[in-house]
C-alpha positions in Angstrom: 0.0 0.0 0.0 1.1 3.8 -0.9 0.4 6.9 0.8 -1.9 8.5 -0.1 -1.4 9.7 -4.0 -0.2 13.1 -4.5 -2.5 15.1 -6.9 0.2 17.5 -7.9 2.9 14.7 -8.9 -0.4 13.6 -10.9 -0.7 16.4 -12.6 2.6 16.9 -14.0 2.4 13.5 -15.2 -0.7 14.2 -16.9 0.7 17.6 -18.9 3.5 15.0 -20.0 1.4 12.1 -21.2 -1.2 14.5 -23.1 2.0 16.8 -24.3 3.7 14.1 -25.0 7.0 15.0 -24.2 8.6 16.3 -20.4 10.0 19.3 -22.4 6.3 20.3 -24.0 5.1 19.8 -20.7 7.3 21.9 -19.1 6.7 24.7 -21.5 3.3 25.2 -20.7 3.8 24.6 -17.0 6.2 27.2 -16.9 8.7 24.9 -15.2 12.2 23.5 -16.1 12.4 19.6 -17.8 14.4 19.0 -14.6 11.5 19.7 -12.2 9.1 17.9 -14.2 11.0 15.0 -14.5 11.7 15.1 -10.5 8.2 15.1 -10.0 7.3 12.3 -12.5 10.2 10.5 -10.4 8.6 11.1 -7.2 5.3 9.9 -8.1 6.7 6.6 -9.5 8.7 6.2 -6.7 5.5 6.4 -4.3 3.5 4.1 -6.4 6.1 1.6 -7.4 5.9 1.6 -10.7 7.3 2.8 -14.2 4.7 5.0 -16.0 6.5 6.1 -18.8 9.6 3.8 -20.7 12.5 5.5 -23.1 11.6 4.4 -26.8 14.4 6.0 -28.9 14.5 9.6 -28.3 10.7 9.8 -27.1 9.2 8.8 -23.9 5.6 5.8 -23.9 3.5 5.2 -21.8 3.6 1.9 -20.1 0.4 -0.2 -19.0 0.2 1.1 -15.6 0.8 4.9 -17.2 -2.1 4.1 -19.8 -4.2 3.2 -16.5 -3.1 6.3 -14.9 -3.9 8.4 -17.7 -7.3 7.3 -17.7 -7.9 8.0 -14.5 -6.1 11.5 -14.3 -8.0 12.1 -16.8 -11.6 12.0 -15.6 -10.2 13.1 -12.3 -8.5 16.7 -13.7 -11.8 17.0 -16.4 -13.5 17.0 -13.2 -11.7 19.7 -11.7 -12.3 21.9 -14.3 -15.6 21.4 -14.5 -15.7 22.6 -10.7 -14.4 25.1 -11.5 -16.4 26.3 -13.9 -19.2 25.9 -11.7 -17.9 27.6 -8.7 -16.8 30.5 -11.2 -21.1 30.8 -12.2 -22.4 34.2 -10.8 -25.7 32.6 -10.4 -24.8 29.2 -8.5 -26.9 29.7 -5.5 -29.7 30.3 -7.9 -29.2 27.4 -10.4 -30.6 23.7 -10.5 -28.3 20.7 -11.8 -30.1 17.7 -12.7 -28.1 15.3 -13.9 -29.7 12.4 -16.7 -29.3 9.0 -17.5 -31.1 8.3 -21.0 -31.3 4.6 -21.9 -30.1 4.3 -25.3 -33.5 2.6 -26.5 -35.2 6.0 -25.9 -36.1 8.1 -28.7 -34.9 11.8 -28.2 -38.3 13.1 -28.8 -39.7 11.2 -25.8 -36.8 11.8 -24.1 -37.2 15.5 -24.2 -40.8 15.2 -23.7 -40.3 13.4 -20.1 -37.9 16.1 -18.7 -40.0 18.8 -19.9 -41.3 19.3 -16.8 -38.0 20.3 -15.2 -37.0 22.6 -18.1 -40.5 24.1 -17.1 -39.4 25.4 -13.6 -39.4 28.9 -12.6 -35.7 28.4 -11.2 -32.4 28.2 -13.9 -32.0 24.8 -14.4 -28.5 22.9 -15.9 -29.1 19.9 -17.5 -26.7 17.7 -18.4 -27.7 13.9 -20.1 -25.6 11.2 -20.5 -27.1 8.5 -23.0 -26.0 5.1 -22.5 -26.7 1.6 -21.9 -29.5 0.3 -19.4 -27.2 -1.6 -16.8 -24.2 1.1 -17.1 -26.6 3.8 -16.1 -28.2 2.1 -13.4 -24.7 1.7 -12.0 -24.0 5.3 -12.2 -27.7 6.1 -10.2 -26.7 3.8 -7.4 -23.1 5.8 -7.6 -25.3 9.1 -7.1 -23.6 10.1 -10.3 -27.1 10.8 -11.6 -30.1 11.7 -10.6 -32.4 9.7 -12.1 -32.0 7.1 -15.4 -35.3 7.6 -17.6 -35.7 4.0 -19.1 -38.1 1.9 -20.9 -38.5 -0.7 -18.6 -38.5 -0.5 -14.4 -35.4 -0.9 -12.3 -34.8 -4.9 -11.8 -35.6 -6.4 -8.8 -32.3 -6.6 -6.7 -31.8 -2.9 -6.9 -35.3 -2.1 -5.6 -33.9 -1.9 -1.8 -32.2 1.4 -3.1 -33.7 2.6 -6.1 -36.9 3.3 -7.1 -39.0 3.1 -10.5 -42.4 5.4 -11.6 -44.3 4.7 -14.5 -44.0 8.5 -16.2 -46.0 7.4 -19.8 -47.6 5.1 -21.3 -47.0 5.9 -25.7 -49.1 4.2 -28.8 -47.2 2.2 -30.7 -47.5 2.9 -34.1 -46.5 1.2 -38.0 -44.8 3.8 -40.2 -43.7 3.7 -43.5 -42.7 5.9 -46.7 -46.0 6.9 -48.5 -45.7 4.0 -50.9 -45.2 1.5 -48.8 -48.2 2.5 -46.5 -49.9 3.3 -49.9 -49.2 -0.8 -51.0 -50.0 -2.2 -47.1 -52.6 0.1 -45.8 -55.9 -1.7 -47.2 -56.5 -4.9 -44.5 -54.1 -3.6 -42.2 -52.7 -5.4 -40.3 -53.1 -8.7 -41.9 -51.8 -7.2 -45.0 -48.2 -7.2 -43.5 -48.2 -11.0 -44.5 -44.6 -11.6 -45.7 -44.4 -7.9 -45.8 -40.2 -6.0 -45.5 -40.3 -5.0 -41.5 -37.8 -3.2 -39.3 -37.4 -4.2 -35.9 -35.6 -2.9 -32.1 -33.1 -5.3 -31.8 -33.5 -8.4 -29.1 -32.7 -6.7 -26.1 -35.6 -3.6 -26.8 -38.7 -4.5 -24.1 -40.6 -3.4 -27.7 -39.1 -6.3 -29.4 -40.8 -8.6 -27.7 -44.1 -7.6 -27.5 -44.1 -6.9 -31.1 -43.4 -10.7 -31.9 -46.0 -12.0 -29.7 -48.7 -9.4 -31.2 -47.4 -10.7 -34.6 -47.6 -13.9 -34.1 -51.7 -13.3 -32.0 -52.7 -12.2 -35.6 -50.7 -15.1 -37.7 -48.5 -12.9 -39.3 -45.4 -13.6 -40.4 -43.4 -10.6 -41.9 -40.5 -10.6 -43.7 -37.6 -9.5 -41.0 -35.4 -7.2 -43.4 -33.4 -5.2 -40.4 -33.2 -4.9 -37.1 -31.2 -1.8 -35.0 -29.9 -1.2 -31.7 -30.4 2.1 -32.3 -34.0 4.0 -32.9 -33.1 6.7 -35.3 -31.1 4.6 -37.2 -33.9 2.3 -37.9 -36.2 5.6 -38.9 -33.5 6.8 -41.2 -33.4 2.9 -43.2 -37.5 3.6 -42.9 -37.4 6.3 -44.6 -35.5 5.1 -47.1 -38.2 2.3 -48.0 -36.1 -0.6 -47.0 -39.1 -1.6 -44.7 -42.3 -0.6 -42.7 -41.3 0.0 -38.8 -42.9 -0.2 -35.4 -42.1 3.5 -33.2 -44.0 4.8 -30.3 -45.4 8.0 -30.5 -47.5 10.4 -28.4 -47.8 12.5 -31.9 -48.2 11.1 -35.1 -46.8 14.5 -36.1 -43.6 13.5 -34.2 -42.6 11.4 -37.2 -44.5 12.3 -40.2 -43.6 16.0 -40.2 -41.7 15.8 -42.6 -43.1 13.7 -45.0 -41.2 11.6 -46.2 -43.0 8.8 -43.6 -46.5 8.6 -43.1 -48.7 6.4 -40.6 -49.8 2.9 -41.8 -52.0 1.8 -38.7 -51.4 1.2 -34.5 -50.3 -2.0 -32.7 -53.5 -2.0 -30.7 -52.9 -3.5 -27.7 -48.9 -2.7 -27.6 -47.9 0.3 -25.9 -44.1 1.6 -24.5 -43.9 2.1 -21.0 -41.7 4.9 -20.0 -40.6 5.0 -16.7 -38.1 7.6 -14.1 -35.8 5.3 -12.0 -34.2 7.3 -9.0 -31.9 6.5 -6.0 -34.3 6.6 -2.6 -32.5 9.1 -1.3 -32.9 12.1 -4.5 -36.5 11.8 -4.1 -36.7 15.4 -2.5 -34.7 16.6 -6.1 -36.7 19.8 -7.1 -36.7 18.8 -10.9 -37.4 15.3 -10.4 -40.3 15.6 -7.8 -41.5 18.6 -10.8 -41.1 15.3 -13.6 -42.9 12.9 -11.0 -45.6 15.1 -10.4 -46.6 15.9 -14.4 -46.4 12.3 -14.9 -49.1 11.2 -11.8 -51.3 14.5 -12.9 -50.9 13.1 -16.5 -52.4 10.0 -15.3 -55.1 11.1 -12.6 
């Protein structure tokens, strides 16, 4: 074990590695080569390793320095970011709400769930962070966020500390470009027999209650692409490669600008959206204000 890691030592090993050299670094330190390098020295020294090794006339970073970097890295980004925020006039006056968007959500929806914060008499600053389902849950129960907005609830073993509400429940809907819904609209929806269809990949909640309402009503489509990603499988939409399931609380959301129009709804399929927050943010002014619409919404 180490003392405890000097933050200065790690900072003049971070100029070097992002520099790239101890005399760049050293420039635009305003220091000698000589003190840099001491204090690269000392922080190896304390931590018992090499982070940097001599290739010709240049310096690399070795594994534990690539480690390092990383870390120093997210550690100094955070610093400045501090900074900044301790440097804003109206601090004591602002709101942070920090977002977690599940990668499965489209950005309309998104937006249309933290409206209600954005709606708040006080400044807000929002920041979102759109990833996958598991690594933002991990970052709630870090307090990194403060809330995840998702399209299914929080799993069971994280309900001791987190907690899910249902914000929206949206239509799902068939799109395609006017042709296609031109060719497919009369006997809708048997008429998507063998029909070209876009689908959420496997691990989209939509995915599988689309197959089971296909398969209810003995259809069986012609699977022509499926996509991770929501507006990626829009843009391949509207490009006639295939009709496509979305959820929308607007037909307008997707049809304004025509180049898709609406073929018919999944009845009995609908997206749940829902707010997922650590127990102990619940008193959050923007996500009580988000919590709130959606239980209005709903009453």
């Amino acid at each position: 074990m180490f003392s405890q890691l000097n933050y200065k030592h790690l900072h003049y090993f971070w100029a070097v590695a992002r520099a790239g050299s101890v005399t760049a670094a050293a420039r635009q330190l305003g220091m000698s080569a000589q003190t840099v390098s001491g204090q690269i020295s000392r922080l190896e020294q304390q931590i018992g390793r090499a982070l940097f090794s001599q290739q010709g006339r240049g310096l690399v970073l070795t594994e534990a320095g690539r480690l390092a970097l990383s870390y120093a890295d997210r550690i100094f980004q955070l610093g400045e970011e501090l900074q900044e925020m301790l440097a804003d006039e109206q601090l004591d006056h602002t709101l942070r709400l920090s977002s977690g968007i599940s990668d499965v959500l489209p950005k309309s929806i998104a937006y249309r769930l933290l409206k209600p914060a954005l709606s708040l008499p006080q400044r807000l600053r929002l920041h979102c962070n759109e990833g996958a389902f598991d690594q933002l849950l991990h970052e709630l129960a870090s307090h990194s966020l403060d809330l995840v907005l998702a399209d299914r609830p929080a799993p069971a073993a994280g309900q001791q500390t987190m907690q899910s509400h249902l914000l929206a429940r949206c239509p799902v809907m068939i799109f395609a470009t006017p042709e296609l819904v031109a060719r497919y609209r009369d006997g809708f929806p048997h008429s998507l027999q063998r029909a070209p269809l876009l689908l959420p990949s496997r691990d989209n909640v939509l995915r599988s209650q689309l197959e089971h309402w296909l398969d209810e009503q003995g259809i069986r489509a012609e699977l022509v692409g499926e996509f991770k990603d929501g507006a990626l499988l829009q843009t391949f939409g509207e490009q006639g490669v295939g009709l496509f399931p979305a959820p929308a609380f607007a037909v307008e959301d997707i049809t304004a600008g025509g180049k898709l129009g609406l073929l018919g709804r999944v009845a009995g399929v609908e997206e749940h959206y829902y707010a997922i927050t650590n127990r102990r943010k619940l008193q959050h002014k923007a996500v009580q204000a988000i919590i709130l619409q959606a239980e209005a919404e709903a009453s």
